[in-house]
Each structure stands twice: as C-alpha cells, then as structure tokens.
C-alpha positions, 0 to 999 in steps of 0.5 A: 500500500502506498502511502497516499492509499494509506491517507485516503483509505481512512479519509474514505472511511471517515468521510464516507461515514459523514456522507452516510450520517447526511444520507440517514438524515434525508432518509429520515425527513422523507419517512416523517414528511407527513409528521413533521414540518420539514421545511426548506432550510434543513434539507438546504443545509443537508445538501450544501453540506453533501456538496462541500463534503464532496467538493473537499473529498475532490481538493484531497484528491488534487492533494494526493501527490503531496500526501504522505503517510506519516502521523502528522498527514494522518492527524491533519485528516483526521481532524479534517474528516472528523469534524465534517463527521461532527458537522453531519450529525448536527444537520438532521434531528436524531429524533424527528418525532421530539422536533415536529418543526425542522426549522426550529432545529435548523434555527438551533444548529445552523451556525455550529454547521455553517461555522465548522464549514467555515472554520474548514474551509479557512483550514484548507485555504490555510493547508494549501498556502503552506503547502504552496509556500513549501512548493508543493503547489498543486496543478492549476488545472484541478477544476478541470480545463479552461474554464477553470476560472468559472470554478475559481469565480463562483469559489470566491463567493463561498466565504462571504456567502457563508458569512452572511448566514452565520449572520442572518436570522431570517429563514427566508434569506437563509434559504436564498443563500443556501440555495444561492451557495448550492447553485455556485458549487455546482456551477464550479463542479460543472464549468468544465461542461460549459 
C-alpha cells in the first residue's frame, strides 16, 4: 500500500461515514414528511453540506501527490474528516418525532454547521498556502480545463456567502443563500461542461 492509499483509505472511511450520517438524515425527513414540518432550510443545509463534503473529498484528491503517510498527514485528516463527521450529525434531528418543526432545529444548529464549514474551509485555504509556500503547489488545472476560472469565480463567493448566514436570522434569506451557495458549487463542479 502506498502511502497516499494509506491517507485516503481512512479519509474514505471517515468521510464516507459523514456522507452516510447526511444520507440517514434525508432518509429520515422523507419517512416523517407527513409528521413533521420539514421545511426548506434543513434539507438546504443537508445538501450544501453533501456538496462541500464532496467538493473537499475532490481538493484531497488534487492533494494526493503531496500526501504522505506519516502521523502528522494522518492527524491533519483526521481532524479534517472528523469534524465534517461532527458537522453531519448536527444537520438532521436524531429524533424527528421530539422536533415536529425542522426549522426550529435548523434555527438551533445552523451556525455550529455553517461555522465548522467555515472554520474548514479557512483550514484548507490555510493547508494549501503552506503547502504552496513549501512548493508543493498543486496543478492549476484541478477544476478541470479552461474554464477553470468559472470554478475559481463562483469559489470566491463561498466565504462571504457563508458569512452572511452565520449572520442572518431570517429563514427566508437563509434559504436564498443556501440555495444561492448550492447553485455556485455546482456551477464550479460543472464549468468544465460549459
């Protein structure tokens, strides 16, 4: 086993395990739909975070060069899959029979899961300038051909945009952000279509 199979192979698992954890929680919403108040802000959030798991399983693969398995590669994983574990179990009620309303869930747990994306995402950005200044900077080309610069756009709003729904408290502008949010992601995961 080489060593970057030895890094992904428990950044899968972790991961995947969060992935899971999102996925139960759909599950859920859709066998309590007739019990509960599902609302658009969970489901929104639930998939924002699918999509930003996805996005940073994507940037370790373009990482995957520079990995090496050592304790200190392993840790630094770790710490980043594990918390996107913990950020996953906040997004659905365990009980949805004790939260008839999921938007009041969402009121209560929406900054502990926007703000661990958030202290993610700095993390990375923080990661991949150390490893740039060690030159180890990864290929350019990561987003896929020349249109490139379309994921690099739309990625400059994913800051501000998570920001602006740790501040605001109206639900209804909370789901224009998110589904704002999700738009640009996806927009960048498909520029190379364009």
């Amino acid at each position: 086993m080489q060593g970057f199979d030895l890094v992904f192979a428990m950044f899968g698992l972790v991961l995947g395990l969060a992935v899971t954890e999102v996925l139960a929680g759909f599950a859920r919403v859709i066998k309590m739909r007739r019990k509960a108040h599902v609302g658009w802000l969970t489901p929104l959030l639930g998939l924002f975070v699918l999509i930003d798991m996805t996005t940073f399983w994507n940037t370790i693969y373009a990482h995957r060069e520079h990995l090496h398995a050592n304790l200190a590669t392993l840790l630094v994983v770790l710490g980043f899959v594990g918390s996107y574990y913990l950020i996953s179990t906040l997004i659905f009620p365990d009980d949805p029979d004790e939260w008839p309303d999921f938007d009041a869930w969402y009121d209560r747990h929406n900054r502990q899961v926007l703000g661990g994306v958030l202290g993610l995402t700095l993390a990375l950005i923080v990661v991949t300038a150390i490893t740039s200044a060690m030159g180890l900077a990864i290929k350019a080309d990561t987003q896929g051909g020349p249109h490139g610069w379309i994921a690099l756009v739309a990625g400059l709003f994913h800051i501000p945009l998570l920001v602006l729904l740790l501040i605001v408290k109206s639900r209804r502008l909370n789901v224009a952000l998110l589904a704002t949010e999700i738009a640009l992601m996806l927009v960048a995961a498909f520029a190379w279509v364009i």
